[in-house]
N, C-alpha and C positions, 0 to 999 in steps of 0.2 A: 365537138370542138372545145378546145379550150380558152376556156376566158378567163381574163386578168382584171378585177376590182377589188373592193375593197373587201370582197368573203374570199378572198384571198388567201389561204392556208400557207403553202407549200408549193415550190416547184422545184423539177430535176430535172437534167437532161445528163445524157451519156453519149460520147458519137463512138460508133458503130463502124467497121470498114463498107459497109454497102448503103449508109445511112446512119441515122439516127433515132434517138428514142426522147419524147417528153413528156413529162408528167405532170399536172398538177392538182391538189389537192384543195377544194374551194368549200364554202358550204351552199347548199342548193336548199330551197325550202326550209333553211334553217338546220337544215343537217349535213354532214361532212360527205363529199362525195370526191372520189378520184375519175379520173379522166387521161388517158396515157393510148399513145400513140406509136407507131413503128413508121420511121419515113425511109422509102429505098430511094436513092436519087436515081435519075433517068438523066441530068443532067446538071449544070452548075448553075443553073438558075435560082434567084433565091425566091423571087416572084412569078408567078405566070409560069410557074413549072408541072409537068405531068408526072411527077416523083409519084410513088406511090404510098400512099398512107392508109397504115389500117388502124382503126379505132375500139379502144376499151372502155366501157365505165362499170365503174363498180358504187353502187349506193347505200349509206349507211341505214340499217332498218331502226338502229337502237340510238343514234344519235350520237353526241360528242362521246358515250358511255363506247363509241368505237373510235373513234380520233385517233390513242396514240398505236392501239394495233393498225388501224389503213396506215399511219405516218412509218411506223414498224415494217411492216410489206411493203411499203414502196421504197423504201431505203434497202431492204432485201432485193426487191427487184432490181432495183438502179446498181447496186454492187455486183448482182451477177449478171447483169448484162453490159457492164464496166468491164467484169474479168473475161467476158467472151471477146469482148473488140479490144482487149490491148489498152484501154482509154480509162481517165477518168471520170467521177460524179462533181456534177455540179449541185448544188443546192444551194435554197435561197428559201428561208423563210418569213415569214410577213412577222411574225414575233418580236425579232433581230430587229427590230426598228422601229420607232418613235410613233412611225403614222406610217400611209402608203404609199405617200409622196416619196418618200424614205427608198422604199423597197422596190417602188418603180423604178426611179432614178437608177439604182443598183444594177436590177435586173436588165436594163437599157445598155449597159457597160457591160454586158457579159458576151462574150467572145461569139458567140454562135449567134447572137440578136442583131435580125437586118431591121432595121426601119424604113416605112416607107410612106412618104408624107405627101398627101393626095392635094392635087394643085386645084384651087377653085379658078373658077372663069370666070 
């Protein structure tokens, strides 16, 4: 799964005509790790959908001493699976910005992000 805090790297997404792809780049253990996904819709749900999603991760052995090659390959990947669907790359990185409020904010505003705000009782 991917998650969004403050070890926060990098994220991209690309849509696909059968789906989508996302990716992000976070640090786990203190080292840089990607996480990227393939989603085929089944439906237009954006929650509670049976889409199907297949899951990657890749883990860095050597530490940030691999950072900007995973950042390198994922931006390889994200362009050629841009020029398979016809679409473009998004990206968003946590750098680009002051703190992660910053970047949250952003990332909230970007076209493909549903939110969904859980009602307490």
């Amino acid at each position: 799964m991917i998650e969004f805090s403050e070890d926060t790297i990098g994220v991209w997404y690309v849509q696909i005509p059968e789906g989508d792809w996302l990716a992000s780049i976070f640090r786990e253990n203190g080292k840089p790790c990607l996480v990227y996904r393939f989603r085929y819709y089944v439906d237009d749900k954006s929650f509670d959908s049976d889409d199907e999603k297949n899951w990657y991760k890749m883990e860095s052995k050597d530490g940030d001493a691999d950072l900007d090659k995973l950042i390198e390959t994922t931006r390889m990947i994200a362009g050629l699976t841009a020029m398979r669907g016809g679409s473009e790359v998004y990206e968003l990185m946590m750098k680009d910005f002051d703190d992660s409020d910053g970047f949250f904010k952003e990332f909230q505003k970007a076209p493909f992000v549903s939110i969904q705000e859980e009602k307490l009782h």
